[in-house]
GUKEBA-248337 format. One record per atom (N, C-alpha, C, CB): x, y, z; residue in one letter. Coordinates in pm, whole numbers, plus 50000, padded with zeros to 5 digits. Glycine has a CB too. Example, Ala and Ser with C-alpha at 12.3 -4.5 7.8 and 13.67 -1.06 7.14 Angstrom:
% GUKEBA-248337
513194943150780A512304955050780A513204967050780A511314955350905A512854977550708S513674989450714S512905000350787S514084994050572S
END
This chain:
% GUKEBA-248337
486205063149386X486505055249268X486105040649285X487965056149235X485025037049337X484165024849351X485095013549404X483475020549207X486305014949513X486995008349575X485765005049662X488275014249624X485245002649699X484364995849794X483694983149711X483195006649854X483704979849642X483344970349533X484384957449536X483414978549385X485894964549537X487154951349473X487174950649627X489064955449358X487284938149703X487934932249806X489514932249718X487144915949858X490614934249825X492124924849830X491554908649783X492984924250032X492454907549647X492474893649615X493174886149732X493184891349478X492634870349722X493514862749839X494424856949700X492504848349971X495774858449729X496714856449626X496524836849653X498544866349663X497144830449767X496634816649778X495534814249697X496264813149909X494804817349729X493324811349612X493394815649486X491714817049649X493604828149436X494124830449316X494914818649252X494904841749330X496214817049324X497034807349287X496054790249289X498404809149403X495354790149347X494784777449343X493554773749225X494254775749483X493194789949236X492314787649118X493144789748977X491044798149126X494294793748963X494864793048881X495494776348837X495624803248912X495964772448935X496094755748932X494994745348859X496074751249084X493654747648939X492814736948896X491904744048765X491834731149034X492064756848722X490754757348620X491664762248485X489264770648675X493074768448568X493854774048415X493654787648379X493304766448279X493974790948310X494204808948270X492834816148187X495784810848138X492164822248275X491234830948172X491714840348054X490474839948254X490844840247966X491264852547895X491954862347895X490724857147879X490734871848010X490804886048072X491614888448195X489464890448107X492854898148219X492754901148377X493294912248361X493464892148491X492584920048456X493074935148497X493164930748650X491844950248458X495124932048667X495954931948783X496404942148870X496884927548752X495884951948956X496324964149009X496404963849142X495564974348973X496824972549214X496714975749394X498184974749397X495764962549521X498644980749542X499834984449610X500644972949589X499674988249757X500254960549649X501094952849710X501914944149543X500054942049841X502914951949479X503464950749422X504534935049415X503714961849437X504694934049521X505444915449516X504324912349502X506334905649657X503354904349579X502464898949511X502244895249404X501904902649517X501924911349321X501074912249191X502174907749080X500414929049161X503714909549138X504534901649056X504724885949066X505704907049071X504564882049153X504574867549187X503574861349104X504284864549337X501864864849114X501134860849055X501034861748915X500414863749104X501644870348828X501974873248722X502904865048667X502264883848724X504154857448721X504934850548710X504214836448709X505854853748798X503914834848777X502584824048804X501854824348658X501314830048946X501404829848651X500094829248515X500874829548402X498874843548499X502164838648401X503194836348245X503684822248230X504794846348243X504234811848402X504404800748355X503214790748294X505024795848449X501804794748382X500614788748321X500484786748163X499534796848361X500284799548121X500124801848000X501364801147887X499554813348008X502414798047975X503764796747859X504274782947830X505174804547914X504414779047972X505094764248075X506434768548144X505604748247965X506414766848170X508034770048277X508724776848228X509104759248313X509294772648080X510274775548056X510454792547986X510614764347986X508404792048018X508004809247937X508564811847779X508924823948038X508274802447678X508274806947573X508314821347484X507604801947563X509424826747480X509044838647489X508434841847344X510174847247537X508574836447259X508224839447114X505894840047100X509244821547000X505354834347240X504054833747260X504094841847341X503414822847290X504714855047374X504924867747476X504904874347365X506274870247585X504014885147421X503974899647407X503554910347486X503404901547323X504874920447491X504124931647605X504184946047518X505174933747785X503184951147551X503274960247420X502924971647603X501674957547223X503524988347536X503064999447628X501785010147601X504245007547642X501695007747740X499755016147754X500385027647710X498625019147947X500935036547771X501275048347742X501205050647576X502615050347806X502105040547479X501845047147347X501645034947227X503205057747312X500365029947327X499795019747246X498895024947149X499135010147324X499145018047015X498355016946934X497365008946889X498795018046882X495925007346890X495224995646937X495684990546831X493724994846968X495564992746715X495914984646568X497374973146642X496665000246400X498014978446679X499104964946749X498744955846856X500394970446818X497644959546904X496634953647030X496084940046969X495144965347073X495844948846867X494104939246788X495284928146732X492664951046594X496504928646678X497414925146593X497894911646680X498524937346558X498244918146812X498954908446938X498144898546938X499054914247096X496874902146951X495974892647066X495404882946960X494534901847169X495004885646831X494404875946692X495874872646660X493364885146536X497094871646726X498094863346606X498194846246717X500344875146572X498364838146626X497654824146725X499264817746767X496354808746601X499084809146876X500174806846923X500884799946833X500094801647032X502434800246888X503594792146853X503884777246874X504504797646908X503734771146822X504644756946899X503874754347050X506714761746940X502854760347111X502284759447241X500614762647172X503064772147371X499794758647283X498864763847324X498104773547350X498904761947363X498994781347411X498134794747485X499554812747435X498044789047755X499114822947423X499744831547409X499554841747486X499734833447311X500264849447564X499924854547642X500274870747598X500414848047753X499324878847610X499824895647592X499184900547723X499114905647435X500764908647729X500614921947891X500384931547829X502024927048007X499274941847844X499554956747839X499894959647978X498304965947786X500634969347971X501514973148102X500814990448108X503694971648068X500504993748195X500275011648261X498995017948156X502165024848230X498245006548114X497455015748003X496315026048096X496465003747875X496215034848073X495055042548164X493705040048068X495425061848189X492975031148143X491545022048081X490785037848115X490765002748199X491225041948261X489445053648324X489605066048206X489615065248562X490595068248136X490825083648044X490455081247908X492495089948036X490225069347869X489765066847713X488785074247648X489265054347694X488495078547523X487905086447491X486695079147394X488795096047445X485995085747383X484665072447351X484875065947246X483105077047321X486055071947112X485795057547005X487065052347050X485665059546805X488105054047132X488995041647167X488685031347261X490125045647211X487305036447344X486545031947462X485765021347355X485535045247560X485285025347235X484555010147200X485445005547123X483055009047124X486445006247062X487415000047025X488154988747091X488045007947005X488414996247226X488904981747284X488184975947387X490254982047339X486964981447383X485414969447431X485074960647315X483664978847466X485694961347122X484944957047053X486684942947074X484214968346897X487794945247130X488744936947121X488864926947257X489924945247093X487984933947367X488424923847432X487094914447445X489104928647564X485794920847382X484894909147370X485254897947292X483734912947323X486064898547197X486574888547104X487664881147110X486694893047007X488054881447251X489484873447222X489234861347180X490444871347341X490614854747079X490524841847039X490854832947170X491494839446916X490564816547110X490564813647185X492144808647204X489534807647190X492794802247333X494154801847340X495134819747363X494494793347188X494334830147403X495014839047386X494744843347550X494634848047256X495494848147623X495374854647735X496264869247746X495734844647836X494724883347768X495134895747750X495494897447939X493794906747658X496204902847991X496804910648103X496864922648091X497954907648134X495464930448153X495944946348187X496654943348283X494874958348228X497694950148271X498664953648464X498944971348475X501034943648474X498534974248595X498294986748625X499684987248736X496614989648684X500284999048718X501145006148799X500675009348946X501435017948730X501175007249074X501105010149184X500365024149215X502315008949223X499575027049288X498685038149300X497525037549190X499515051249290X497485031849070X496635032048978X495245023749064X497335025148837X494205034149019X492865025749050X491955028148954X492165028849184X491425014048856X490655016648802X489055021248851X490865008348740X488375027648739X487505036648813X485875030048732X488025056348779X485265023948883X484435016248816X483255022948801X484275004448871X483305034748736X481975042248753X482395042048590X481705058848867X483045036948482X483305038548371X482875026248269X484585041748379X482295027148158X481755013448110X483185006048037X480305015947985X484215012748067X484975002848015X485364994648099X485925006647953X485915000648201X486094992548344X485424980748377X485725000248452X483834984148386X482964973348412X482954964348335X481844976148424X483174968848148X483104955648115X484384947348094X482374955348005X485314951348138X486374944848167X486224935348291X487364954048181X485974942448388X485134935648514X484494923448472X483944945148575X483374926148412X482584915948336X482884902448281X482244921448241X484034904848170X484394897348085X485514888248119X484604904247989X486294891748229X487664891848331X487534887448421X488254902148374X489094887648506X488804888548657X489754899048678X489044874648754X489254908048770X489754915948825X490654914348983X488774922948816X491884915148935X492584910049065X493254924549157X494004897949011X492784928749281X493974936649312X494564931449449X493604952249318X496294935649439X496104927249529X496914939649640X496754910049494X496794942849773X496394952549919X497214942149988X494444955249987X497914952550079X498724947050188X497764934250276X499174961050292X498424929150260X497964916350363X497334913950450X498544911850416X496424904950492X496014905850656X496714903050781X495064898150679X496674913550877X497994911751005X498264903350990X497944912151147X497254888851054X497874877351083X498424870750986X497174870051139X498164870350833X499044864250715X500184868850742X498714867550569X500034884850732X501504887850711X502394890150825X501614899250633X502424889850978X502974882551047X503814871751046X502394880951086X503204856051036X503384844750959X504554850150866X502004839650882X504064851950731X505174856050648X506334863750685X504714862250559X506394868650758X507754878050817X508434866750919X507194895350922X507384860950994X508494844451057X509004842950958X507834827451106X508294833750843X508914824350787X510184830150677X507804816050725X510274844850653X511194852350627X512314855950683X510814859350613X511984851550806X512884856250918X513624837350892X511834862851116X512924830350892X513584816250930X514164812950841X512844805250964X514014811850720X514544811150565X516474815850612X513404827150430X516524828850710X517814831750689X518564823350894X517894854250642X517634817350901X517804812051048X517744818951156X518864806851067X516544829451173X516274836551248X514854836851328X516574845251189X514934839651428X513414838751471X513124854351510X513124827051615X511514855351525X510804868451565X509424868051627X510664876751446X509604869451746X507954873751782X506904875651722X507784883151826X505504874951766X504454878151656X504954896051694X502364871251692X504654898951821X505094907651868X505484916351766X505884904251948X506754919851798X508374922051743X507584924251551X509894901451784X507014912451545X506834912151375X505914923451348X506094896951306X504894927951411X503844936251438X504744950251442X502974931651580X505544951751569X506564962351526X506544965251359X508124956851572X507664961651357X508064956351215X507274966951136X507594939151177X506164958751108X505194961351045X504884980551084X504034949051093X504724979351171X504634995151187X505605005651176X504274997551297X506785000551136X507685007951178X508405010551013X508595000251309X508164996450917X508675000050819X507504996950719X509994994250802X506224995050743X505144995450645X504534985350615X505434999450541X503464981150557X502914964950561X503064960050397X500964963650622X503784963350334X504154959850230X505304952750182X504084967550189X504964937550159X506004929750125X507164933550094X505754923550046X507014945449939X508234948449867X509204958849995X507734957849700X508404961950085X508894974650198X509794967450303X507444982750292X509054952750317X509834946350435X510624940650415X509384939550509X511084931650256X511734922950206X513224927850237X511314920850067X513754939550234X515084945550244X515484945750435X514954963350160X514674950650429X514254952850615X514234943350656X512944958650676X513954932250610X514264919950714X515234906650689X512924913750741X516184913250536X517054907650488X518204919050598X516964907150306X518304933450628X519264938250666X519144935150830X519364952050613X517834933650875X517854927251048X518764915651058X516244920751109X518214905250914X518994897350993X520674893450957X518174885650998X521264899150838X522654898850841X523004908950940X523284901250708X522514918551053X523074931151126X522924917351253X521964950651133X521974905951330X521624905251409X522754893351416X520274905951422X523534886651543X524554881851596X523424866051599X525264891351750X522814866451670X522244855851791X520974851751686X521674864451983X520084844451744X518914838051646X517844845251662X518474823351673X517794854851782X516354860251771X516404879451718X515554857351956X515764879351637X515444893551679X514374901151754X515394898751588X515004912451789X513704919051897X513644933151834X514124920352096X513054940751923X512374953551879X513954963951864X510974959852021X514424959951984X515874968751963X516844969551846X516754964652058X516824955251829X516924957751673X516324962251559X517054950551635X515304957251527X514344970351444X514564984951454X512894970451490X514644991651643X515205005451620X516135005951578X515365012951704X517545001451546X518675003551525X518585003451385X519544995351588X518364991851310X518334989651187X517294991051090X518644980351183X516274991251136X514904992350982X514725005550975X513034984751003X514825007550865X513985024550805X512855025950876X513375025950628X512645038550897X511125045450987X510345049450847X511455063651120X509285046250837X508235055350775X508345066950829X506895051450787X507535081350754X507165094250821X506235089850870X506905106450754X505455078650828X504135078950940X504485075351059X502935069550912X505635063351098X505795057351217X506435068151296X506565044451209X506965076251235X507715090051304X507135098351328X508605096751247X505865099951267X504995107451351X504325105551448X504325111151308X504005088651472X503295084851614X504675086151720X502485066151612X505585087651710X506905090651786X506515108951828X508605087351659X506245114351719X506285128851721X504975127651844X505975138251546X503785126151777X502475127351840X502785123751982X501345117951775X503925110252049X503885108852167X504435118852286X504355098452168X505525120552150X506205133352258X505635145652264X507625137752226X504755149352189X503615158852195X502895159652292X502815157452111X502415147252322X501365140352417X501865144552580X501385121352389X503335138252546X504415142452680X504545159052722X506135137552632X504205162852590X505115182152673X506435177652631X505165186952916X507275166652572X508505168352535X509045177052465X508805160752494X509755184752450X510075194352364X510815189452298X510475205052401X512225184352360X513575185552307X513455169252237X514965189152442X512355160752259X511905146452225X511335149552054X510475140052355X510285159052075X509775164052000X510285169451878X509335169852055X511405177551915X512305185851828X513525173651755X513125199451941X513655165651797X514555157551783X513825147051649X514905150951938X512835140651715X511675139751559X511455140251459X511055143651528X511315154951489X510965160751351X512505165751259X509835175651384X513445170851338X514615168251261X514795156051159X515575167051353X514495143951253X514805130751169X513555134951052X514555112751273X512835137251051X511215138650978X511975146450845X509665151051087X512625155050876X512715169450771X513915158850730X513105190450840X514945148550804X515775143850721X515345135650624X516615138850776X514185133850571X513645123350508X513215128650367X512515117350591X513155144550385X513005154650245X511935149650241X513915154350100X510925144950260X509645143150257X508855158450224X509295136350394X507735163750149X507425177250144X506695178050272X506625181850016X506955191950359X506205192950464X505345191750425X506185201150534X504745194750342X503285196950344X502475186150367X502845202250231X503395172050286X502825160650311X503295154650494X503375150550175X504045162850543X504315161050670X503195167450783X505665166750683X502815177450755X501725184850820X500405173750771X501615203150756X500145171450666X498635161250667X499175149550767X498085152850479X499935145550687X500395135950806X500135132750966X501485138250810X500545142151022X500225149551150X499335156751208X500805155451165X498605160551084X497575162751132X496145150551080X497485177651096X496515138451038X495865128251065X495965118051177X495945123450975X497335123651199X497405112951317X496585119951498X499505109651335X497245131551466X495755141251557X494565135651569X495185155051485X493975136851475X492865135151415X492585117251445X493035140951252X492995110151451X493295096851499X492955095851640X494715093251479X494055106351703X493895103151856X492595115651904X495725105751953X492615123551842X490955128651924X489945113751882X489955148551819X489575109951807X488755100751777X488635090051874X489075096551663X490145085351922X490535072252004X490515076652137X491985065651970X490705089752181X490585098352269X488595096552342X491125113852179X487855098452226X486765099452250X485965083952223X486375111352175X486875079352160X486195062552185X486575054752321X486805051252057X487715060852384X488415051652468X487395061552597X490545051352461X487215070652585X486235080152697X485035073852695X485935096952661X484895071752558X483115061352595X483185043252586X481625065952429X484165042652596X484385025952650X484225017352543X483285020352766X484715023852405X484105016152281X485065000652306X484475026152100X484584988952216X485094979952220X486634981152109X483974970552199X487764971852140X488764978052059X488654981651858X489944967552097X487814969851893X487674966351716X487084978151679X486614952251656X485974985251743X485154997451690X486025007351676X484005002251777X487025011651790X487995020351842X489075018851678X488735013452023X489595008751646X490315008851551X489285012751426X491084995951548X488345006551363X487505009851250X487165023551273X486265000851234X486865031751375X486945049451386X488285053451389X486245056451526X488775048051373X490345057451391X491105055151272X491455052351529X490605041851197X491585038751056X492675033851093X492035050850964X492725023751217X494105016251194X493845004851249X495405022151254X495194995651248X494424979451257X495024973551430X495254965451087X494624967251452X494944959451553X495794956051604X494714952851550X496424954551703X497904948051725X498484964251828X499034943751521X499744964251780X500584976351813X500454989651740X501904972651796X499734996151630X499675001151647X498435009151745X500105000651570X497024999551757X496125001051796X496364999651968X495294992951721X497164998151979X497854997052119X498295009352189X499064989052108X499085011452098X499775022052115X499445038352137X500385020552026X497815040652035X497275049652008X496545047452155X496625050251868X495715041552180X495215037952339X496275041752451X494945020652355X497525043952478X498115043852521X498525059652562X498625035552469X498875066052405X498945078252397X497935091052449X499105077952286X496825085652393X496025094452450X495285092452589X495185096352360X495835084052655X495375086652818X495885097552898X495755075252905X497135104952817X497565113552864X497815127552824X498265109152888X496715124352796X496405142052694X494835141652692X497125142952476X494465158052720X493595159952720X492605164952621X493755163352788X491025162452590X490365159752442X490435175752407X488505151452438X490975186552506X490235193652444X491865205352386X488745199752559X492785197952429X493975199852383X494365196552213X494725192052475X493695182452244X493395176952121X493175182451979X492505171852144X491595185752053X490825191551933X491455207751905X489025191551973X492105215451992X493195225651940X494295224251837X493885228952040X494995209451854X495995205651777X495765202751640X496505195951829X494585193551650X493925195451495X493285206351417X492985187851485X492965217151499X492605232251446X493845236951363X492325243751580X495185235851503X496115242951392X497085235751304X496955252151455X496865221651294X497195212751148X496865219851043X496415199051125X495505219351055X494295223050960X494765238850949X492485219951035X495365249451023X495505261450986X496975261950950X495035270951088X497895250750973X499045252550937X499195249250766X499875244351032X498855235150760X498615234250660X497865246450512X498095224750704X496575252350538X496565265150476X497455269050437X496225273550528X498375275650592X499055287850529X500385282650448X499485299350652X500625269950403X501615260550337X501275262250173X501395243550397X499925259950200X499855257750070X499015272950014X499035242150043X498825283950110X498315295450046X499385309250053X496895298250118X500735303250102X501275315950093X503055309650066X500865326550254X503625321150058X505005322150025X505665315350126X505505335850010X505985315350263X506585310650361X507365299950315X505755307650457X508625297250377X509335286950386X508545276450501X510795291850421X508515264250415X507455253350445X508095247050527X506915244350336X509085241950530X509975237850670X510015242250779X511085238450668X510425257150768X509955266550911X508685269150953X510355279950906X507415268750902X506395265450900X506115254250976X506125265050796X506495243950933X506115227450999X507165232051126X506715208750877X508275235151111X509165234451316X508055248351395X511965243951322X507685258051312X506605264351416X505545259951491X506025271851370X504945248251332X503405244451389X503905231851535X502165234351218X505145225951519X505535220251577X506245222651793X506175218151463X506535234151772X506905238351863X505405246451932X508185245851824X503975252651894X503145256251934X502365246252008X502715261951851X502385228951849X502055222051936X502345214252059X501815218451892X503575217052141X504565214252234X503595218752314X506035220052233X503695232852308X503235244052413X502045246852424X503715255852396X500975242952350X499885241752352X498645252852355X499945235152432X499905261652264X499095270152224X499435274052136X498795277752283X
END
């Protein structure tokens, strides 16, 4: 879906170019990192409102059961008592339009008046699909902002200064944890590092705290699983995936899971055998730098490639029989789980 095209907006520059040039017309706002995309949004409503957000020069009308006739209605009615008027469509699906609503609202957003600012904002997971001429000419006419978990080292930084806000300090270290343990997403850490630090006594936090207190991803619980795998642990192993199945997560999405992270360490397995440099080692394996890229190096020194490449066979065959037959899918995942113990 032509994601290789949108870089992660830098929200700072966003915000700066929002400062010195003022509010465009056009913006289609999408990607994960949901604080952000609300912050900056808040940002551009005070732009275009003034502080105090006028609400009578607001309008948010819904994608789901929009009628363009109220579109065309919003965006040509001229401001109030202000300057500028601002309309959100909220969740509209731009990639499913059908060709005369597709030039319909290519014939509305070539025309905005002037003083009017339109906001597509797209729902989390939504990706517009730029192989579509509406897309592009939104692209075109717009700016297209999405805004993607952060870069380590930004968001590091930000988890200090999150941490200090409540008078706490944290390692880059420790923050890197963090990050792996409960996800690289602002809206993911914001709770997680509000509950570290009313749980934590003293000024610093460390990793021991994080185990005690931050939520695990299934992913971070599976590089836990994968280690004790790695080990021959059984009862390490079994213990795991209990927590795993406590998460009601669907196996099934537990088996890809696991069997990407496999699939991870044969790769890192066979980069770290041919002496790749780390940066290459992470860009073949799909993960970033720091601890978890550490960690995966770590794991597979002690397991062998060709164990490996067995484990990812029967992901790949567990999975199948999940999604091609009757079986209880839970008992399924503690089988594929206990074979992969035993290694066979």
């Amino acid at each position: 879906m032509d994601r290789k095209k949108d870089s992660g907006a830098d929200f700072s520059a966003e915000l700066n170019k929002l400062k010195i040039h003022g509010p465009q017309s056009l913006y289609l706002i999408w990607g994960d990192e949901d604080y952000l995309r609300d912050r900056y949004m808040e940002r551009l409503r005070a732009v275009c409102l003034g502080e105090d957000g006028a609400d009578f020069n607001y309008r948010r009308l819904d994608g789901a059961s929009l009628d363009l006739r109220d579109l065309e209605e919003a965006v040509h009615t001229p401001p109030f008592m202000g300057e500028r008027a601002l309309v959100e469509l909220r969740d509209y699906d731009i990639n499913s339009c059908k060709d005369d609503e597709q030039k319909r609202f290519t014939g509305i957003i070539s025309d905005l008046p002037d003083g009017c600012t339109l906001v597509i904002f797209e729902d989390i997971g939504y990706v517009p699909d730029g192989r579509t001429s509406l897309v592009r000419t939104i692209k075109k006419l717009g700016a297209s902002l999405e805004f993607t978990a952060q870069e380590q080292g930004a968001l590091t930084r930000w988890i200090g200064r999150r941490f200090a806000e409540h008078g706490k300090e944290i390692s880059r270290a420790d923050a890197e944890y963090l990050m792996f343990t409960s996800g690289s997403l602002m809206s993911q850490l914001i709770p997680e590092i509000e509950k570290l630090a009313g749980y934590v006594a003293g000024d610093r936090v460390t990793r021991a705290d994080i185990d005690k207190v931050a939520i695990k991803l299934p992913e971070a619980r599976v590089f836990e699983l994968s280690d004790k795998l790695a080990e021959r642990d059984f009862e390490g192993a079994a213990d795991v995936l209990t927590k795993l199945l406590q998460t009601r997560e669907n196996p099934i999405k537990l088996v890809a899971i696991i069997g990407q992270q496999l699939r991870r360490m044969y790769s890192a397995k066979v980069a770290s055998d041919s002496r790749l440099p780390i940066e290459q080692l992470c860009e073949l394996c799909g993960v970033k730098q720091g601890y978890p890229a550490n960690r995966l190096v770590n794991s597979v020194r002690r397991v062998d490639i060709d164990r490996l490449a067995f484990a990812c066979e029967l992901c790949t065959e567990y999975e199948y029989k999940m999604k091609s037959t009757s079986d209880d899918d839970a008992e399924l995942l503690k089988e594929l789980v206990v074979r992969l113990a035993a290694g066979r």
